[in-house]
N, C-alpha and C positions, 0 to 999 in steps of 0.2 A: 356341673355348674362351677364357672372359677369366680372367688371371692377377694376382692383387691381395695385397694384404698387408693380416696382425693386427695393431693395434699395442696397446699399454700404455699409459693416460694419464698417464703417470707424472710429476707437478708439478716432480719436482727435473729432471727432464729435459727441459722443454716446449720449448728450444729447439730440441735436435735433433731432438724430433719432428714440430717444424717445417718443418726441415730434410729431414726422413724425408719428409714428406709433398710439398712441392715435389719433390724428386730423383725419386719413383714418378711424378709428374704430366709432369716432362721426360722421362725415361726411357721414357714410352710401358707402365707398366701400367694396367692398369685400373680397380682397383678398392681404396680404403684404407678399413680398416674397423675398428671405436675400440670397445672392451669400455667396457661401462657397469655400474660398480659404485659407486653414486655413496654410498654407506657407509665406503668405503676413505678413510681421508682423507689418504692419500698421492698419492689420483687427481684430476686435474683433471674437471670436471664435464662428460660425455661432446658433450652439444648444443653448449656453449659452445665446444669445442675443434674439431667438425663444424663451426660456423658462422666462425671461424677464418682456418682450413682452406680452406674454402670460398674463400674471399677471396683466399687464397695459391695458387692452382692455376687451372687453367685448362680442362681434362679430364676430371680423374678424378672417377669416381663417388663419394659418399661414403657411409657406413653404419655405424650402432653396430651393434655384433654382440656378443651384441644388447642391445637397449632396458630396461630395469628399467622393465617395468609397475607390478609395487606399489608403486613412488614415484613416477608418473608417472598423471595420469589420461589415459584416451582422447582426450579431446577433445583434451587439450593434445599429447600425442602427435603427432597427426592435425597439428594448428594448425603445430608448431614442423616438422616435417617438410614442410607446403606451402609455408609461409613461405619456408625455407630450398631448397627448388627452385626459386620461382619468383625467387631473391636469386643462384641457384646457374647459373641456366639450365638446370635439369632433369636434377639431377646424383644426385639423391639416394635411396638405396633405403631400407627400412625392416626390418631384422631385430628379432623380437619377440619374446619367451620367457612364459613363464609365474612364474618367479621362484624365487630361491630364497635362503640364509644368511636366514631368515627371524627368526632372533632381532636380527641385524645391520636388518635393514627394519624389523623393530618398533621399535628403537631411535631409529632416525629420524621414528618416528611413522607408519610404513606397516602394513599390516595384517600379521597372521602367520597366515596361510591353510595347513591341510592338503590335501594333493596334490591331492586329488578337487574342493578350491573351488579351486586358483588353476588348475587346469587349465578351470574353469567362467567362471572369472572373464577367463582367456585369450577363452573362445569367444566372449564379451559382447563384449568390448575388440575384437578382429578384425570385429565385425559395424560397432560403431559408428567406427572407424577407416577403413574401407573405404568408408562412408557420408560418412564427412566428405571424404575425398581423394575423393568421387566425385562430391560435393557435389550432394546430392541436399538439396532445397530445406529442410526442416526435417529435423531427426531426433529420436526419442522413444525411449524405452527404461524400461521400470521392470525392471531387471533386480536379481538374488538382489544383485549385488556394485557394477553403478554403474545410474545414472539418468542419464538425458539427458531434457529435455521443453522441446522443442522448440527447439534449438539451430540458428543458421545457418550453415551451413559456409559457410569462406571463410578464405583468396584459393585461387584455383581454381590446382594444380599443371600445368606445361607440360608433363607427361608422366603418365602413369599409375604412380605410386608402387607397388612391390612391396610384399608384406610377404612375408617370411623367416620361416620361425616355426623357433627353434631346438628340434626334438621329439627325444623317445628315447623315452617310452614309447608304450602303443599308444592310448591316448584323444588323445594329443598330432599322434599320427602322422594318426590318421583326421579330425583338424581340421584338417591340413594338406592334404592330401588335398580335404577338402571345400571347404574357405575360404582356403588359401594360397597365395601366386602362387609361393612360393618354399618349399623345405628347408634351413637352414641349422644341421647339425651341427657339432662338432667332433670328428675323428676320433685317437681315441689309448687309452692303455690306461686312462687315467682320466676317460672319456668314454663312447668306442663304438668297440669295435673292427672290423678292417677286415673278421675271419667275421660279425662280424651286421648288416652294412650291407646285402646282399641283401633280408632280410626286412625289416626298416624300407622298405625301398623298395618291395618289393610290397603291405606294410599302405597304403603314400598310395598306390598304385595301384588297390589294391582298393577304399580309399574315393573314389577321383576318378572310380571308371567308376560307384557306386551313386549316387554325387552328379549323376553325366549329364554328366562332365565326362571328356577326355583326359588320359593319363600327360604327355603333351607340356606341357599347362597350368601343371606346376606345375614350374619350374627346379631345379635341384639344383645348389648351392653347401658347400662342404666347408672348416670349418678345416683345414690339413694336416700334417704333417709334424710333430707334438708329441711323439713318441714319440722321432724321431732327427732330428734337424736338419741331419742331412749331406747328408742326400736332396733339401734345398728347391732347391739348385742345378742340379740332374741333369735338365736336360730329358728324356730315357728316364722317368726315375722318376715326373715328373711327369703326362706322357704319358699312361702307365701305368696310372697311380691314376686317373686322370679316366676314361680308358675302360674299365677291369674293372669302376668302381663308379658312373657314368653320372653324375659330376659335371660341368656344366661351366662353374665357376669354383671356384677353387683358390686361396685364403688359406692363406699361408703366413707363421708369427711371424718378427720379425724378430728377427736377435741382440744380444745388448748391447754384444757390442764387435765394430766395422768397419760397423756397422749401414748409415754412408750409402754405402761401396762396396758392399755385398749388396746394397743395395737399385738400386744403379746396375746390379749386372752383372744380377740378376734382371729386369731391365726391358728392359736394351740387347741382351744373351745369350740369357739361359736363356729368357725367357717365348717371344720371337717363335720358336725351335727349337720349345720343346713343344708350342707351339698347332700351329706345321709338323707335327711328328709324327703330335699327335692329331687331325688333322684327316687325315692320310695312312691311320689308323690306319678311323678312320670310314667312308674310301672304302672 
């Protein structure tokens, strides 16, 4: 079970999230991962702070969780993610959404898509994203939402880049299922709660065995602890959650005040016990 932290890119703070970001990579977590909401303009611009980041750590894997497709094209997506693994030494995963605050994207000049196109417009973006990190010699597309003709991917990532697709409904669920290496929800009351996480999991089960593909294919990673933040410490709890709900990577937000001691005792403490547990648990 790898254990990692949400964070906020929040510009008035950049330094301690500086700070935040080294102390998870000494501390021995896994995985720190950067909300992209690049409309907010109180947020620093999510890549920029990844590539960073990057520079400042030595270990940890990095990841937006997730990505703003409708201000973001595929390719470049694709491009800024290999780049950045192969600058990274193969650090970096890739969580992707379908979008949403859509009045806030059109603002910026991104499209304002109804549910049924950005979830279309998601399945596009995953085909030619996975083609570019796979770099497969040209790529072509005339699709409803983007066009590619004949583009060359490149520089070739030193690892096989995940995509994370963060789904809740069921069109969302069955392209993860079909095309995603990864699930990456957030779990809480203004999300998805913890009674309907079962079914979300058997929907990308159902479509990964029609697809001809294994439940094992596709990893399962969980925002956590949003609802009560007392529980992010509690090896038991963290345990727990991973095993009732077959996550296994566990982001957990960090708090505003003591932020760099949570994140040292989350790393030095609590993580290496729960992963002890849940893997006690697994046996």
């Amino acid at each position: 079970m790898q254990v990692g932290i949400f964070v906020v890119p929040d510009a008035a703070r950049s330094r301690e999230t500086i700070e935040i970001a080294e102390t998870a990579d000494r501390a021995g977590l896994d995985v720190i991962a950067i909300q992209d909401h690049p409309y907010q303009r109180r947020f620093l611009d999510t890549w920029t702070l990844l590539s960073f980041l990057a520079a400042r750590t030595q270990r940890i894997t990095l990841m937006p969780d997730v990505i703003n497709l409708p201000l973001r094209l595929p390719t470049m997506i694709a491009k800024s993610a290999a780049s950045l693994d192969v600058l990274s030494g193969g650090r970096v995963e890739l969580g992707i959404g379908a979008g949403a605050f859509w009045d806030a994207v059109w603002a910026m000049g991104g499209p304002k898509r109804e549910p049924g196109e950005s979830v279309e417009a998601l399945e596009e973006a995953i085909g030619i994203i996975r083609g570019f990190l796979d770099v497969e010699r040209t790529l072509r597309l005339d699709g409803k939402h983007y066009r590619v003709s004949g583009a060359r991917p490149g520089p070739e990532p030193p690892h096989r880049i995940g995509l994370w697709v963060g789904a809740y409904g069921a069109r969302m669920l069955r392209i993860t299922g079909r095309l995603g290496d990864g699930w990456l929800p957030s779990v809480g009351s203004r999300y998805l709660a913890e009674d309907d996480i079962a079914d979300r999991q058997r929907t990308i089960d159902e479509a990964a065995k029609r697809a001809g593909r294994e439940s094992t294919d596709i990893r399962r990673a969980a925002n956590a602890g949003l609802d009560d933040p007392s529980v992010t410490l509690d090896p038991d709890w963290i345990a727990r959650f991973a095993d009732s709900h077959r996550f296994e990577t566990i982001l957990l937000s960090v708090p505003d005040e003591g932020a760099l001691d949570f994140v040292r005792r989350l790393g030095e403490e609590v993580a290496p016990r729960a992963r002890e547990l849940a893997g006690s648990a697994a046996a």
